[in-house]
C-alpha positions as CSV (number, residue, x, y, z in Angstrom):
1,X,0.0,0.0,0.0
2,X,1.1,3.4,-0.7
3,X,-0.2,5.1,2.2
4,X,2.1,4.6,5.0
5,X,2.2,6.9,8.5
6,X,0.7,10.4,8.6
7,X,-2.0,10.7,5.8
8,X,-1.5,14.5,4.7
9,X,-5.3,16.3,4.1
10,X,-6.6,20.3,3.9
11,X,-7.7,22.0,7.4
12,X,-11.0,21.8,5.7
13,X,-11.3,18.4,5.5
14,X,-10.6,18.2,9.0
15,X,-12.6,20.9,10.1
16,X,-14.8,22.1,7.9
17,X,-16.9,24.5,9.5
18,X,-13.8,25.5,11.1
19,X,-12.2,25.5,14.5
20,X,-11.6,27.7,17.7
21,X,-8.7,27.4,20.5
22,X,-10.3,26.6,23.6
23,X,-7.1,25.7,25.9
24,X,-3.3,26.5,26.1
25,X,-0.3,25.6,23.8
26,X,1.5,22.9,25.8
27,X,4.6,20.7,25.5
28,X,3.7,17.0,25.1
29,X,5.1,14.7,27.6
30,X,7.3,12.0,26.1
31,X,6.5,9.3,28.9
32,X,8.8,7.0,28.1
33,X,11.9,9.6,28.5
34,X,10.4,11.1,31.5
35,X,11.4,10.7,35.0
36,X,10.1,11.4,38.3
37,X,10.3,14.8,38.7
38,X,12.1,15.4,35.2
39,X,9.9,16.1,31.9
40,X,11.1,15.1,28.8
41,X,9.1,17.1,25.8
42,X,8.3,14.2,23.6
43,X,9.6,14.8,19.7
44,X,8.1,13.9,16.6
45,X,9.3,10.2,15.1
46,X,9.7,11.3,11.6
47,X,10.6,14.5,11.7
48,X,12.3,14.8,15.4
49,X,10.4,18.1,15.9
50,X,9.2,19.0,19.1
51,X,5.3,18.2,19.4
52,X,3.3,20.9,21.4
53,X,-0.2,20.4,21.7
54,X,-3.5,22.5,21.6
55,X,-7.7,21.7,22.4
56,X,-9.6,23.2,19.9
57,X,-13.8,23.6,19.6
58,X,-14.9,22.0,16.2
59,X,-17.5,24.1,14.9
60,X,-19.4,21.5,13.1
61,X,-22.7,21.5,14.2
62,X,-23.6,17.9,13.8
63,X,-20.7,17.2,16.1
64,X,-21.6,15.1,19.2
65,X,-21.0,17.1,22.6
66,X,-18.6,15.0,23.4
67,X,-16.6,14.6,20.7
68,X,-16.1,18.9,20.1
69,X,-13.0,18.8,21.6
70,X,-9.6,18.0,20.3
71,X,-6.1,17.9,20.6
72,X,-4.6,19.1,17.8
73,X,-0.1,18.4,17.9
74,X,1.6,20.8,16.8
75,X,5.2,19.9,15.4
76,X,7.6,23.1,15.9
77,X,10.8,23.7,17.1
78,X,9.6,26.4,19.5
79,X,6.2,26.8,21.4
80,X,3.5,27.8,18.8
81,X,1.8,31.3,19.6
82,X,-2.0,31.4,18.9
83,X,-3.6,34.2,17.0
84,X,-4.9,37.0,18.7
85,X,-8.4,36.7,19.9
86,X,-11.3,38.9,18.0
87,X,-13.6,41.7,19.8
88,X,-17.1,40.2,20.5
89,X,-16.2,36.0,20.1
90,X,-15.9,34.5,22.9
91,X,-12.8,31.8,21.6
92,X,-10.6,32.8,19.2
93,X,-10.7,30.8,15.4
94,X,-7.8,29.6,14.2
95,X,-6.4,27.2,11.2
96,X,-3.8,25.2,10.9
97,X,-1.4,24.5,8.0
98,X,0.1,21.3,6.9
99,X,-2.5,18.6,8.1
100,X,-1.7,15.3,8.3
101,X,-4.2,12.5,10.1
102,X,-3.2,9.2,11.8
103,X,-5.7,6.3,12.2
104,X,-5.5,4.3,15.6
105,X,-7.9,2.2,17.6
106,X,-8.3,3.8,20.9
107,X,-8.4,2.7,24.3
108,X,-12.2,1.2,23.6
109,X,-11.7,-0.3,20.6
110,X,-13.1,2.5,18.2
111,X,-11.2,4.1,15.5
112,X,-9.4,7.1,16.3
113,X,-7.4,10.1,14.4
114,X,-4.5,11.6,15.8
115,X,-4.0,15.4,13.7
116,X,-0.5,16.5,13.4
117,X,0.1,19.9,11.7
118,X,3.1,22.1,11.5
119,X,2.1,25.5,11.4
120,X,-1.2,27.5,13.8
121,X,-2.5,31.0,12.4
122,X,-5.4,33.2,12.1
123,X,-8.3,32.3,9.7
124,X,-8.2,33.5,6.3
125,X,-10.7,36.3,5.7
126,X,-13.9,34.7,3.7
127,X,-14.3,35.7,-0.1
128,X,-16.4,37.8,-0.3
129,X,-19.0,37.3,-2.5
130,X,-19.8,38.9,-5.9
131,X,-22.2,41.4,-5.3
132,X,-25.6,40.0,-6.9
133,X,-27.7,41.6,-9.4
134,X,-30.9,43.0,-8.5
135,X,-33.4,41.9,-10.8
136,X,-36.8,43.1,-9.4
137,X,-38.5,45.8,-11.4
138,X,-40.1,48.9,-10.1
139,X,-42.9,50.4,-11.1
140,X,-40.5,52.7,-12.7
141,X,-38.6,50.8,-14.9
142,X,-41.8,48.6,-15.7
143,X,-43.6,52.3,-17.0
């Protein structure tokens, strides 16, 4: 098969109604290097980054409740900043550049994705739409 580790895929597809940042940025533990009283910041296998992680809201409505929030990793050699928040929402949006997905079976037998990406920013303003034309005739123009 050609598909082997991280499966690379558009923010969209991930989160298509987009996403807000709903905890800190945080070094992941590496458990296996870590020591009573001395943490070890785990690193990425492939690339031997360091992996920082975030929660994040997904905005899909047809979410379950329970399953809104995720961890997204974050592979960077220095602790990612999120973007600033914006007046009047009460979490801040954010993307994420260079997606990749893992499949795993989790702890109850259920698949699972782990989401890896390598870069955190602000949202991309929308396109604006082209302005429509208006159609409707008014007594006016009908004269």
């Amino acid at each position: 098969m050609a598909l082997q580790g991280p499966i690379p895929v558009g923010f969209d597809m991930v989160f298509p109604h987009g996403c807000y940042v709903v905890g800190e940025v945080e070094p992941v533990k590496d458990f296996d290097a870590s020591t009573n009283g001395r943490f070890v910041q785990s690193r990425d296998k492939q690339s031997g980054e360091l992996v920082w992680q975030v929660a994040v809201m997904d905005a899909d409505p047809t979410v379950k409740p329970g399953q809104k929030t995720v961890a997204v990793k974050i592979l960077a050699p220095v602790q990612p900043v999120p973007p600033a928040p914006m007046p009047g929402l009460p979490f801040t949006p954010v993307e994420f550049d260079h997606v990749t997905v893992t499949p795993y079976v989790n702890g109850t037998g259920r698949l699972a994705y782990s989401i890896k990406v390598r870069a955190m920013r602000a949202p991309r303003s929308a396109a604006t739409p082209a302005p429509t034309k208006n159609t409707a005739t008014t007594a006016k123009d009908a004269a």
